[in-house]
C-alpha positions in Angstrom: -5.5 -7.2 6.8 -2.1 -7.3 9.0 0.9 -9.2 8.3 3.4 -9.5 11.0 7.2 -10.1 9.6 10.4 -10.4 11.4 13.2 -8.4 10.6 15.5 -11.3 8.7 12.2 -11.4 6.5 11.4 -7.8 5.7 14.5 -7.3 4.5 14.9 -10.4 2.7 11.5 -9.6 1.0 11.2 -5.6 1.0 9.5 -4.9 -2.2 7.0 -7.7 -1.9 6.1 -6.4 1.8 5.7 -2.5 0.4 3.7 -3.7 -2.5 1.3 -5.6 0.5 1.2 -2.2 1.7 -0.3 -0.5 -1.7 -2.6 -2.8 -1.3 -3.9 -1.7 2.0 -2.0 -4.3 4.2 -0.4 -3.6 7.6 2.7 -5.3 8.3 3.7 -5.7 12.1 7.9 -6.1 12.3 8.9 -7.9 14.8 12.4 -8.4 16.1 12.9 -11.1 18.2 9.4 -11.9 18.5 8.5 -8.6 19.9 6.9 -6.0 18.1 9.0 -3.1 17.3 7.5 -1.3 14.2 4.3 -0.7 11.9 4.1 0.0 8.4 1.0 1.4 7.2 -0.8 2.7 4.1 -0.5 6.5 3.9 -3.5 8.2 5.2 -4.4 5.2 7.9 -5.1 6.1 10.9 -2.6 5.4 13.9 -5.2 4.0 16.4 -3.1 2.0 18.9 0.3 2.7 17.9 2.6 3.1 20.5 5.5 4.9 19.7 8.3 4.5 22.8 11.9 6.3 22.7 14.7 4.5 20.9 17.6 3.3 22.8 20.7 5.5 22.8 20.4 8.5 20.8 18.7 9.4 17.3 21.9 10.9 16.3 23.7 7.7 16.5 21.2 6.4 13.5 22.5 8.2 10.4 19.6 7.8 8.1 17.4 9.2 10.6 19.3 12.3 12.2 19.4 14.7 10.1 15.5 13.7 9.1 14.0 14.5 12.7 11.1 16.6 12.7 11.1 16.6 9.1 7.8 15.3 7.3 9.2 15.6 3.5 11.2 12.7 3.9 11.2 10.0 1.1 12.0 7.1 2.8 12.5 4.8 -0.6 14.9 7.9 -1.9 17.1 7.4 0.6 17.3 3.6 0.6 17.8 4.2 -3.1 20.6 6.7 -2.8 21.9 4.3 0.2 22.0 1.1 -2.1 23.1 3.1 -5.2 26.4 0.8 -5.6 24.9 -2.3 -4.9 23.1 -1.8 -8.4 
């Protein structure tokens, strides 16, 4: 099953879209009504994703610098460690 979310809505309802995505669910983000992103279960296949080069540079995304060309990365550890003092 795919669920397409915009980005007001993902992030208003993160847990509940990465619990979809146990499940098996893909979820489509779009921003702006235009697709941008594709969260999948681990071990889906990629068939048809089309991956296109960010505007400006990597480095100017923090979360995501340092990370490139690493595939150890806990994406929920750092949105965690991120968030810490909001808890």
């Amino acid at each position: 099953m795919t669920t397409t979310v915009g980005t007001a809505e993902l992030k208003a309802h993160l847990s509940e879209h990465l619990q979809a995505v146990r499940r098996g669910e893909t979820i489509i983000v779009l921003d702006r009504k235009e697709p941008i992103a594709q969260i999948v279960p681990i071990g889906t296949t990629h068939n048809g994703l089309v991956i296109r080069p960010a505007k400006g540079s990597i480095q100017d995304v923090p979360l995501l610098g340092p990370c490139l060309g690493s595939s150890d990365v806990d994406v929920l550890e750092q949105l965690w460690e991120e968030r810490a003092d909001r808890f």
